[in-house]
C-alpha positions as CSV (number, residue, x, y, z in Angstrom):
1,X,-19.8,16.0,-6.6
2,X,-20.8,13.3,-9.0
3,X,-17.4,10.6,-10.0
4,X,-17.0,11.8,-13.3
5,X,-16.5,15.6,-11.9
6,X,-13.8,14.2,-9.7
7,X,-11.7,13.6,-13.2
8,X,-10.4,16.6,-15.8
9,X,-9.8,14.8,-19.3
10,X,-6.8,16.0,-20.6
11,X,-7.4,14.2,-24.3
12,X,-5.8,11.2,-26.2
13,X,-6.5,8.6,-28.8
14,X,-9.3,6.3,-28.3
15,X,-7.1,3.4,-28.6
16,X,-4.5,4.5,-26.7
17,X,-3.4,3.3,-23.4
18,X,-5.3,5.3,-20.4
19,X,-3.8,7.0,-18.0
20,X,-4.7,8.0,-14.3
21,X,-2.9,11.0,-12.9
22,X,-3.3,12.2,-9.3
23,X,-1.5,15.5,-8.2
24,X,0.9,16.7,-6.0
25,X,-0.5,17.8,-2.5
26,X,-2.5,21.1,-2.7
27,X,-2.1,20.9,-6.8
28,X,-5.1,20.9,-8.9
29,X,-4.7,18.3,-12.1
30,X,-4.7,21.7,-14.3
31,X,-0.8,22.4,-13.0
32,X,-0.3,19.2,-15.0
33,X,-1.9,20.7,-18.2
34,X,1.7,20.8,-20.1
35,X,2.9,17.6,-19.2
36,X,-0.4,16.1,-20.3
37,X,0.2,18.0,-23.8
38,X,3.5,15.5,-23.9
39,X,1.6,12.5,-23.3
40,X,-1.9,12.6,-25.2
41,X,-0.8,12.4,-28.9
42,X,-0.7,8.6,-27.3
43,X,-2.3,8.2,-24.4
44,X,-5.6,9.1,-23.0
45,X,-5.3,11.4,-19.6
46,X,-7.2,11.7,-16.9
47,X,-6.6,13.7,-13.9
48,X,-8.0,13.1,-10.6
49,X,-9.5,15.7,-8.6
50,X,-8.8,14.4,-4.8
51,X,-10.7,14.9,-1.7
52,X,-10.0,17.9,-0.6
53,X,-10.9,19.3,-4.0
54,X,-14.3,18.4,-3.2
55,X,-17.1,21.0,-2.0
56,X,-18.0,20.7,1.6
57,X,-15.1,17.7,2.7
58,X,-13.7,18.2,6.0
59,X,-9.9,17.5,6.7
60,X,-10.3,15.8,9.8
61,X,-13.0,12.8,8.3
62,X,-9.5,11.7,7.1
63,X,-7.2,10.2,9.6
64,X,-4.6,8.9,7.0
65,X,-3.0,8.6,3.0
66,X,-5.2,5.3,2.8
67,X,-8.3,7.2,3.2
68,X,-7.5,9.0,0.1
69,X,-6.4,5.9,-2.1
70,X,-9.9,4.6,-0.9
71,X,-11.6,7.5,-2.2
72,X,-9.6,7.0,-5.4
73,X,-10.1,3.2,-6.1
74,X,-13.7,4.2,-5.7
75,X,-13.5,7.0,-8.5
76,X,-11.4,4.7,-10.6
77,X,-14.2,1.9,-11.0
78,X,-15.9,4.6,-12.2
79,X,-13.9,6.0,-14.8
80,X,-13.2,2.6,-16.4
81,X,-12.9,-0.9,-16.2
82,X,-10.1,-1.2,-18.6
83,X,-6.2,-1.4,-16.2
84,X,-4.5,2.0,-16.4
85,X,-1.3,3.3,-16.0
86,X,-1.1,4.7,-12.9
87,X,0.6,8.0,-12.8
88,X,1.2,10.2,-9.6
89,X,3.2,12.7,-8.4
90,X,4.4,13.6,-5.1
91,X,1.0,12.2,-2.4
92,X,-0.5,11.0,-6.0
93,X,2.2,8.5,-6.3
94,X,2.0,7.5,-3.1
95,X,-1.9,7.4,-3.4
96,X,-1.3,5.5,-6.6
97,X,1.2,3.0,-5.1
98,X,-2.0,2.1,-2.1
99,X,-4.4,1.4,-5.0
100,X,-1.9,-0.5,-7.2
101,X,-0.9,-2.5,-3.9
102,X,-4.5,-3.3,-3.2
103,X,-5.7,-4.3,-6.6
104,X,-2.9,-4.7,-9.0
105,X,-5.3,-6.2,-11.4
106,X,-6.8,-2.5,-11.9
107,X,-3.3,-1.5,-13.2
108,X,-1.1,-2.0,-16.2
109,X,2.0,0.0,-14.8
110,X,2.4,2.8,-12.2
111,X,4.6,6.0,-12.4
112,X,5.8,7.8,-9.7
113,X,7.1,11.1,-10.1
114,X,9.5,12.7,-7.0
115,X,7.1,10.2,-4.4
116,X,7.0,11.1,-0.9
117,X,9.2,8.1,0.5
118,X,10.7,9.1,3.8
119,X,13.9,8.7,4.5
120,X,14.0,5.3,6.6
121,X,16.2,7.1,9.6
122,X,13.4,10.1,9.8
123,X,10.5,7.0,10.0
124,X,11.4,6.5,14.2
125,X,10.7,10.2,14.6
126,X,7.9,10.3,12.2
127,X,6.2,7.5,14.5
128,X,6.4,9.0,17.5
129,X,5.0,12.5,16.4
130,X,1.9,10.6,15.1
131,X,1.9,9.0,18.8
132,X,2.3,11.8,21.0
133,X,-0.1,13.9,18.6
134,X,2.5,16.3,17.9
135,X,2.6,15.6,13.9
136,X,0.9,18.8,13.3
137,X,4.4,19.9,14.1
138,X,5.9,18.5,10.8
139,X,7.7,21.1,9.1
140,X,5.3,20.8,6.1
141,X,2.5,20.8,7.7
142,X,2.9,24.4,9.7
143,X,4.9,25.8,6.5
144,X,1.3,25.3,4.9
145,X,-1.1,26.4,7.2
146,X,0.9,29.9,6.6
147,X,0.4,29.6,3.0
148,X,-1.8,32.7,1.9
149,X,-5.0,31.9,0.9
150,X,-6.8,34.8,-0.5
151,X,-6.3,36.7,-3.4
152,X,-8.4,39.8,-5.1
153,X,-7.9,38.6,-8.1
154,X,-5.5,35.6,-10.7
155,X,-3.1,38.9,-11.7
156,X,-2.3,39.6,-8.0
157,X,-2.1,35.1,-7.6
158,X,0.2,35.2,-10.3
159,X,2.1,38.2,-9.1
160,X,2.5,36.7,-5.8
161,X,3.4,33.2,-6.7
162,X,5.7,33.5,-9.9
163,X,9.1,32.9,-9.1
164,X,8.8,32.0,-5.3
165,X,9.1,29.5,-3.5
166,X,7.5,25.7,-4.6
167,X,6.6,28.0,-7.6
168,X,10.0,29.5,-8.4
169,X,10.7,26.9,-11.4
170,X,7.4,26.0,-13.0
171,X,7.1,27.0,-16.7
172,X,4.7,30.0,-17.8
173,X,1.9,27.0,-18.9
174,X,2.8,25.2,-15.4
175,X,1.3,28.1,-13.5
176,X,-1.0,29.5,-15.6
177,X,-2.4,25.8,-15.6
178,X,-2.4,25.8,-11.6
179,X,-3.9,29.2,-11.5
180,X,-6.5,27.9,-13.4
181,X,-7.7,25.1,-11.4
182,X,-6.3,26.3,-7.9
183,X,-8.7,29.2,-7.9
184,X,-12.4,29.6,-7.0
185,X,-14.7,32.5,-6.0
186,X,-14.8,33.5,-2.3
187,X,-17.9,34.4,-0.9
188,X,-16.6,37.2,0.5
189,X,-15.0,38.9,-2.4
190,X,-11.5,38.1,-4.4
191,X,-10.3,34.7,-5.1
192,X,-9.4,31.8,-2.6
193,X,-7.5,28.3,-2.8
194,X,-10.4,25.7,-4.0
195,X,-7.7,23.2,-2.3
196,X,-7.8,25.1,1.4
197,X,-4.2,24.8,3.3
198,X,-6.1,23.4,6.1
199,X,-6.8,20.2,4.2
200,X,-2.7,20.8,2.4
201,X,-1.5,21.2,6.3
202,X,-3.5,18.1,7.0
203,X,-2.2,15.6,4.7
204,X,1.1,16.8,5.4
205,X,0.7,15.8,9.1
206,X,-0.4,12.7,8.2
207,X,2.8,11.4,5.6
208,X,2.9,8.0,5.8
209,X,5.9,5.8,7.3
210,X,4.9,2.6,5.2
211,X,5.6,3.7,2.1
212,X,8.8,1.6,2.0
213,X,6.7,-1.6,2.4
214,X,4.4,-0.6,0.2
215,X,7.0,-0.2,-2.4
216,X,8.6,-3.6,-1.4
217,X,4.7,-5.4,-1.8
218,X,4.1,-3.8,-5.4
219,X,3.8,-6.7,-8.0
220,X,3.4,-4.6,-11.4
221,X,5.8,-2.7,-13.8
222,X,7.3,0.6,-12.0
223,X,8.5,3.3,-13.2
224,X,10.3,6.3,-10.6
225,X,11.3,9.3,-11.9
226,X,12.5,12.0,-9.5
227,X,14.3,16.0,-9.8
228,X,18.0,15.6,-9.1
229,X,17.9,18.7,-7.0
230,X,14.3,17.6,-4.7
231,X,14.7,18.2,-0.9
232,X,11.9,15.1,-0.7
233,X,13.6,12.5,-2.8
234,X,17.4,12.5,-1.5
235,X,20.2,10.8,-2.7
236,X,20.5,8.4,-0.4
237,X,16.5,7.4,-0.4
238,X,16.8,7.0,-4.3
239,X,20.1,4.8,-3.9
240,X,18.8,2.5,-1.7
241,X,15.4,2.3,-3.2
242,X,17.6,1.3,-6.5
243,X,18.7,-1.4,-4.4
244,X,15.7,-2.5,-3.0
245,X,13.6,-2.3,-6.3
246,X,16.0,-3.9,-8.9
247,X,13.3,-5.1,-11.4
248,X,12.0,-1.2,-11.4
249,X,13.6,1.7,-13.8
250,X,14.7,4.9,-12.9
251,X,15.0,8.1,-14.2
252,X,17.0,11.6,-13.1
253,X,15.7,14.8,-14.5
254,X,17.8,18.2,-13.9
255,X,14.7,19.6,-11.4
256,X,13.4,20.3,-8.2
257,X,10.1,18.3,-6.2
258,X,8.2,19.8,-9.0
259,X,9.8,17.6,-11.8
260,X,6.4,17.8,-13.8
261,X,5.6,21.3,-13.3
262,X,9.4,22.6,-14.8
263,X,10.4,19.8,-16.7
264,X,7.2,18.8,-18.4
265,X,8.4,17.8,-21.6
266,X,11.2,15.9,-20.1
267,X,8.8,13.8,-17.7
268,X,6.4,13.0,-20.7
269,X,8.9,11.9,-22.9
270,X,10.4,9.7,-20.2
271,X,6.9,8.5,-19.5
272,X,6.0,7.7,-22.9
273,X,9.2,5.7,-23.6
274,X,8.4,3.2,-20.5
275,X,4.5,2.8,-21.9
276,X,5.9,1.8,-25.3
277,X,7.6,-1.2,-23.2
278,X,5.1,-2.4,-21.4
């Protein structure tokens, strides 16, 4: 896959500020298609199509979230020299956060929405999972290698997903957007996930326990917006990160983990307000 087929270009103004938006694990940049409609009578979008999007990559070549933020500092350079604002939800954030880390200089701001930042009691545990090689054994790892994977056809996707479970809130555009991109032909007939849950269960084996220092190294303009009602972002991870990140802004949106997906409008518009400041 060539760099420029790693990006979908959502639109925007050729003089307005570009953005860089990398997805949610096992979420195609198309589930982002409304919030992107928010965002581009200013800014120009690009979503990022990661890793395991890619024909023929293998899960296991990848033994952690810096791999990934590798790959996408990589595709960056590609897609332009100017800084962007970096925008990621969910592992994009946390992607985005490595990259902005790394080479600040490649970023004018970064946005995370509902990031995967552990809470720092669970980061012991965490540890020793990875060390014992039982992190396979992370809740959401195993509840994705159950995910289904196969479908006959996008009716019987939609069928199945609308309403239900990481699904059960997005809007109508959300998932028609996700069914778009999330879908490929299988060989054998019907539909199957182009993002396999092998390479979903993977990365969520893999969640990172140095997110909080990563946060605590990052040297441009931040933005976190999380969904009041997430079972990632807690209350008592986004109170202390307050505390720890005083010079960064926040934002609550009525919403689950999937802020962008149900709240698009909401996200952009809390987006675009921090751009205008920077």
């Amino acid at each position: 896959m060539h760099h420029l087929e790693r990006y979908l270009y959502f639109g925007g103004p050729l003089d307005g500020p570009l953005v860089h938006l990398a997805p949610a694990n096992g979420f195609p940049p198309e589930s982002y298609r409304p919030m992107a409609a928010g965002l581009t009578p200013q800014l120009r979008v690009w979503g990022y199509r990661p890793r395991p999007l890619w024909p023929q990559s293998r899960p296991h070549d990848v033994r952690s979230w810096h791999a990934l933020a590798h790959d996408m500092l990589a595709d960056l350079a590609t897609l332009s020299a100017e800084p962007v604002v970096g925008v990621g939800h969910s592992l994009g954030g946390i992607l985005s956060l490595y990259c902005a880390v790394r080479h600040p200089e490649r970023f004018r701001g970064l946005v995370l929405l509902d990031p995967v930042v552990m809470p720092r009691s669970l980061l012991p545990l965490l540890w020793a999972m990875r060390r014992t090689g039982q992190h396979h054994r992370f809740p959401l790892a195993q509840g994705a290698q159950r995910r289904r994977e196969c479908f006959a056809d996008h009716e019987e996707a939609r069928s199945r997903l609308r309403g239900r479970g990481a699904f059960a809130n997005f809007t109508e555009a959300a998932l028609d957007g996700y069914l778009e991109g999330a879908l490929r032909p299988d060989p054998n007939g019907g539909l199957r996930l182009a993002w396999p849950r092998a390479w979903e269960a993977h990365i969520f084996a893999l969640v990172p326990i140095d997110t909080w220092d990563a946060l605590r190294r990052l040297r441009i303009p931040l933005l976190i917006i999380r969904g009041t009602r997430s079972d990632l972002m807690i209350d008592t991870t986004w109170k202390r990160l307050a505390q720890q990140l005083p010079q960064a802004q926040f934002v609550d949106i009525v919403a689950g983990h999937m802020v962008p997906m149900e709240e698009p409008a909401a996200v952009a518009a809390a987006l675009l307000r921090w751009v205008c400041q920077l």
